[in-house]
C-alpha positions as CSV (number, residue, x, y, z in Angstrom):
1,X,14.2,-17.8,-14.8
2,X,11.2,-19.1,-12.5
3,X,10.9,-17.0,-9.3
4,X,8.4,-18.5,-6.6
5,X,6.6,-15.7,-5.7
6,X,3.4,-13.5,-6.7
7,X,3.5,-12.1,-10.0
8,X,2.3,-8.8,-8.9
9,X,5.7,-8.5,-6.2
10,X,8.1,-10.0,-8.8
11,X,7.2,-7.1,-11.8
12,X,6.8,-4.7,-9.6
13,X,10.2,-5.7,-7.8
14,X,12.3,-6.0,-11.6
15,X,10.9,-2.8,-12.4
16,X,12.1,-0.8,-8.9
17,X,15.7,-3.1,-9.4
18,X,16.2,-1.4,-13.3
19,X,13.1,0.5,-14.9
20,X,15.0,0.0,-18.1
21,X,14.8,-3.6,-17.9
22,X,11.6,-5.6,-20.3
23,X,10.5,-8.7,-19.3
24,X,7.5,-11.1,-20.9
25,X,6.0,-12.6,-17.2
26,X,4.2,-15.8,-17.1
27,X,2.9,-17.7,-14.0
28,X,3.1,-21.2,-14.2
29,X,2.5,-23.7,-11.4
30,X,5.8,-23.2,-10.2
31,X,5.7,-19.4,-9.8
32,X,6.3,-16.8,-12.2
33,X,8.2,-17.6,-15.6
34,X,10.5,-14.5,-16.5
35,X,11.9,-14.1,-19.8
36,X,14.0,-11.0,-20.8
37,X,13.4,-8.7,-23.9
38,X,15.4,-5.9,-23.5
39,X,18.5,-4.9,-21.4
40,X,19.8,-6.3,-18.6
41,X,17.9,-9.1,-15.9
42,X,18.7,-8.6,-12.5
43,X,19.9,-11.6,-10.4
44,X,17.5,-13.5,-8.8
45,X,18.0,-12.8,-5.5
46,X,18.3,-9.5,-5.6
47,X,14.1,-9.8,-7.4
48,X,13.5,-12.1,-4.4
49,X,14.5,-9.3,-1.9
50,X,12.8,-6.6,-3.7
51,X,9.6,-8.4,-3.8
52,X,9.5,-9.6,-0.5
53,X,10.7,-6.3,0.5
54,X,7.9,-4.5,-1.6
55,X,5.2,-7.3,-0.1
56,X,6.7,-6.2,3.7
57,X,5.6,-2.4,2.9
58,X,2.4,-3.3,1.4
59,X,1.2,-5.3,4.3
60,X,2.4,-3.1,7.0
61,X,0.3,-0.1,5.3
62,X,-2.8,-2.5,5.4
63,X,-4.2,-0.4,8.3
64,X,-4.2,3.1,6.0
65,X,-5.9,1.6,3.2
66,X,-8.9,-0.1,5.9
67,X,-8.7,4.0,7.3
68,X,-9.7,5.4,3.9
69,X,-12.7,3.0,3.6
70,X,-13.8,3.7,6.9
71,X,-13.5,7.7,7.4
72,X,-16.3,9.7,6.5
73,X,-16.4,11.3,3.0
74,X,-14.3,14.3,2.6
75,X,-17.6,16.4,2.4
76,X,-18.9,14.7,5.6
77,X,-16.2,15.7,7.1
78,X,-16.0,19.3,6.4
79,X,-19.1,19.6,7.6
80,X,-18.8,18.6,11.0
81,X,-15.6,20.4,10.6
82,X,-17.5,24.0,9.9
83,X,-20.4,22.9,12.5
84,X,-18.0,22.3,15.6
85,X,-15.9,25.8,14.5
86,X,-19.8,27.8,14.6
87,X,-20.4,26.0,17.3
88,X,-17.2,27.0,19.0
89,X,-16.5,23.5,19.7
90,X,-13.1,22.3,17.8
91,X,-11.5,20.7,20.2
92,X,-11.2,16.6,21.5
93,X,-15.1,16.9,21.9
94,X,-16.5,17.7,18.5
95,X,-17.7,15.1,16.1
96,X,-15.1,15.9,13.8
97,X,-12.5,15.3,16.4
98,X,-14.1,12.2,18.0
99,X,-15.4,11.0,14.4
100,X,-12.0,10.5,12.8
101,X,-10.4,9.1,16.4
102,X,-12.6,6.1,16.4
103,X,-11.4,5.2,12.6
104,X,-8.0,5.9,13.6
105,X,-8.3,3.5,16.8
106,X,-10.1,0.6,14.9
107,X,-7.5,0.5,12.7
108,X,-4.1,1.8,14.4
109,X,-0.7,2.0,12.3
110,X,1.4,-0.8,13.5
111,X,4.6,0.3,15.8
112,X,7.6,0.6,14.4
C-alpha cells in the first residue's frame, strides 16, 4: 500500500489505529510504501484520517512548543518568583507576572 503523506504522520497514525500492528515503511517518490509484517493493516483511509488527524493536533500546539523556547529557564524564573514574594510584589506587576505574559501574548494558543 502507498499512502501520500509524511512518513512521520503515517507510522505514527498505524501505530495509534492497532499498536499491535508491524509494518516495514519506505518513502518513495510517491509517498510512503507500507508493507505489513505482522497482524493486521488497517484500511487506508482510516491511516489517512489518523494522520491528517494527528498532523491537525501537532500544528495547532505549534504556539506551546515556540512558548517553551521562549520562557525564561525554570531557575530564572523562580527567582523573580522568590524576589517579587520578598518584595511583596506578586501580583500583575512583578517581573514574574509580566515576564511570562509577554511570552504568552507573542505566542497565544489559537481559539477553539
Amino acid at each position: 500500500m502507498i499512502i501520500n503523506k509524511e512518513l512521520r504522520w503515517v507510522s505514527e497514525a498505524i501505530l495509534k489505529l492497532d499498536s499491535t500492528c508491524m509494518t516495514s515503511i519506505a518513502v518513495t517518490e510517491n509517498g510512503c510504501e507500507i508493507e505489513l509484517v505482522e497482524g493486521t493493516l488497517p484500511a487506508e483511509a482510516d491511516i489517512i484520517a489518523k494522520a491528517d488527524e494527528l498532523k491537525l493536533e501537532f500544528d495547532n500546539n505549534q504556539y506551546s512548543r515556540d512558548r517553551v523556547q521562549a520562557y525564561p529557564s525554570i531557575g530564572d524564573q523562580l527567582d523573580m518568583l522568590w524576589h517579587a514574594i520578598d518584595a511583596g510584589t506578586l501580583d500583575t506587576t512583578s517581573d514574574f507576572y509580566t515576564t511570562l505574559a509577554a511570552v504568552k501574548d507573542a505566542n497565544p494558543k489559537p481559539s477553539e
